[in-house]
N, C-alpha and C positions, 0 to 999 in steps of 0.2 A: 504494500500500500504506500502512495503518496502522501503526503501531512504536509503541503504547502506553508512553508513561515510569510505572514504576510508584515515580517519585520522590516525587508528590503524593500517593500514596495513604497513608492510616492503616497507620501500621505494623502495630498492631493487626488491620487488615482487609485488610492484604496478599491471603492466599489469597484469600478472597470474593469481591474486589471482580475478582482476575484471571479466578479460574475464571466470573463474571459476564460478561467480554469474554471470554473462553475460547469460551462460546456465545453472545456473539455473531458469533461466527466470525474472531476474531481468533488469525493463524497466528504473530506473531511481537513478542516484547515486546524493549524498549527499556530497557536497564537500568545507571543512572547510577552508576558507581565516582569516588569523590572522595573524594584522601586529605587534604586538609587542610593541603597542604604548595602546590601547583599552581594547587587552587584553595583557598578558605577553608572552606570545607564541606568536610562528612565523611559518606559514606553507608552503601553497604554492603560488604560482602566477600567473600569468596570462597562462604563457607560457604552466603550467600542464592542464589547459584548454581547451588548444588550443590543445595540444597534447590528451589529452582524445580525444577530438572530431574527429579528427582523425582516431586514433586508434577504437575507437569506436562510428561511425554515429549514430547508429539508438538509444545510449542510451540516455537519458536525461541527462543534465546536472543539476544540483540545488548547486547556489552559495549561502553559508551562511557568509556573507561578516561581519565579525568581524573588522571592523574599525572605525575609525573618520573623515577617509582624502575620503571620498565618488567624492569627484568633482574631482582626480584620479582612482580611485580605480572603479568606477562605471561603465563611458565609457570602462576601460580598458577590464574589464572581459566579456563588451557586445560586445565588437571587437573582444574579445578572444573566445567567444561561446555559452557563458550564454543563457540558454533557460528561468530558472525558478532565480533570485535574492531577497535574502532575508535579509532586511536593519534594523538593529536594532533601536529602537526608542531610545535608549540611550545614540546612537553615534551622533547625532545630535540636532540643532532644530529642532520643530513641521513644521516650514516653509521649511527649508532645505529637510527634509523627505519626503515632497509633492510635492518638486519641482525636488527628484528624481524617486519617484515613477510614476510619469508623463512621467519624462521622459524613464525611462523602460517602460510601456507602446506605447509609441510613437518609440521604436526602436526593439515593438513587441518581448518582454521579462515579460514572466509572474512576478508580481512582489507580496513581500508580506512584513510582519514586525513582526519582533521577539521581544518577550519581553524576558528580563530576569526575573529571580526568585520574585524578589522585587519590579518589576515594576507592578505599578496597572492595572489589566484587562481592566477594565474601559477604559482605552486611546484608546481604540481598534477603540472604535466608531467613533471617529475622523478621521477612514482614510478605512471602511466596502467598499466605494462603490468604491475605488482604486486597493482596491487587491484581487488579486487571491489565496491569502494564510494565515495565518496564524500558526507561529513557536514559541510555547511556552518552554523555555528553562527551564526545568525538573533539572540542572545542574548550577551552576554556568560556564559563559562559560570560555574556554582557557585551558581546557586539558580533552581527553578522559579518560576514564576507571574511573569516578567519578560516587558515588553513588544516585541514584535517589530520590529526597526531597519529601516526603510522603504527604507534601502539596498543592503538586503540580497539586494533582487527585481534589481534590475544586476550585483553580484556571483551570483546563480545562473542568468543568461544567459550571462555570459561564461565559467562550468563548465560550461554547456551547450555551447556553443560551440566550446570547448576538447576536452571530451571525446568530444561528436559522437554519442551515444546506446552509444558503448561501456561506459561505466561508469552506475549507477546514481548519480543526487544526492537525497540524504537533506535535511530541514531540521527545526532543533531548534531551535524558541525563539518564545516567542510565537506558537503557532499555532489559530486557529480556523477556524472555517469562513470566513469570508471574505480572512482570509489564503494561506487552504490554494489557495483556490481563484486567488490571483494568483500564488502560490507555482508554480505544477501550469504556469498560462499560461508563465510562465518557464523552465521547465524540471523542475521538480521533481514527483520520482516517487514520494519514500517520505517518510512525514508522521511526525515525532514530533509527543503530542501528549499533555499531562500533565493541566495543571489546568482546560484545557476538557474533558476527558473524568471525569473522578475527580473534580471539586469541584463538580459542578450536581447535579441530582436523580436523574436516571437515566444510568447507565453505558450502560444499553443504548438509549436515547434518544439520547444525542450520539455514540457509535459511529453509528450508524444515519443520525444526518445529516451528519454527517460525510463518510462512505459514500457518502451523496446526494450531496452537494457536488464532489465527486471523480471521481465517474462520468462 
């Protein structure tokens, strides 16, 4: 699966360039919350949530919720739309991170847990029978068009490995087509994919090989 980051795009040309991937048959976008505290960047908020949803019912929403302050930030985006939230293990306690993943479950919001670069696979285990996902950050997070860490194809073997095809592995960072496709070998099932799709010519040209690429 595709998971379009609509972080690269022109704020300006937000709707356009989605409802563009929209038909190209893209079911579910990828949408970067950074409060400027966690990581240094700052993006969007609740309200572009709400408004996506909106504007666009039938797509998925997938919140990759870059912060510390979860006991705001949490309800907010599940009032604003949130289908699918994604809670970094590094922004929080082990206890805090389970007492929201709970509760995204209980307000019927797929929920999952990102790691960064640095953080060990391992912690995964800790929290297999809670989530619906798994999002291994390929990137250090807090700005697109960064380059993909080559070590990152070992750590998404051994979340392979670990989780055995029960949970979904997401990858967010540096991805194109020739990544995606070492990425996929590895294990990986759901491609975020920002400034390879929204910064070349055609949207609906690099969705499309993309697409190729992955099949």
């Amino acid at each position: 699966m595709i998971a379009p980051s609509i972080l690269n795009i022109n704020n300006l040309n937000l709707e356009k360039d989605i409802q563009t991937a929209v038909n190209a048959g893209i079911k579910r976008f990828h949408i970067d919350i950074m409060d400027g505290h966690f990581v240094a960047n700052l993006s969007f908020g609740p309200q572009l949530v709400s408004d996506f949803k909106k504007t666009f019912p039938t797509s998925e929403a997938e919140i990759h919720l870059m912060s510390n302050n979860p006991d705001d930030l949490v309800p907010a985006f599940t009032k604003a739309g949130a289908q699918i939230m994604l809670l970094h293990y590094e922004a929080m306690t082990e206890e805090k991170l389970n007492y929201w993943l709970d509760y995204l479950k209980e307000n019927h919001v797929k929920a999952g847990v990102v790691l960064n670069p640095d953080t060990p696979v391992s912690v995964l285990s800790k929290f297999i029978s809670k989530i619906d996902q798994i999002l291994l950050m390929t990137v250090f997070p807090g700005f697109g068009g960064q380059k993909f860490i080559p070590e990152s194809l070992s750590r998404i073997k051994e979340a392979s490995r670990l989780v055995k095809g029960k949970v979904p592995i997401e990858v967010d960072g540096g991805i194109n087509g020739q990544i995606a496709k070492k990425a996929k070998d590895a294990g990986a099932e759901i491609f975020v994919a920002g400034s390879y799709l929204f910064c070349q010519n055609s949207v609906e040209k690099q969705i499309a090989e993309l697409r190729g690429i992955l099949q």
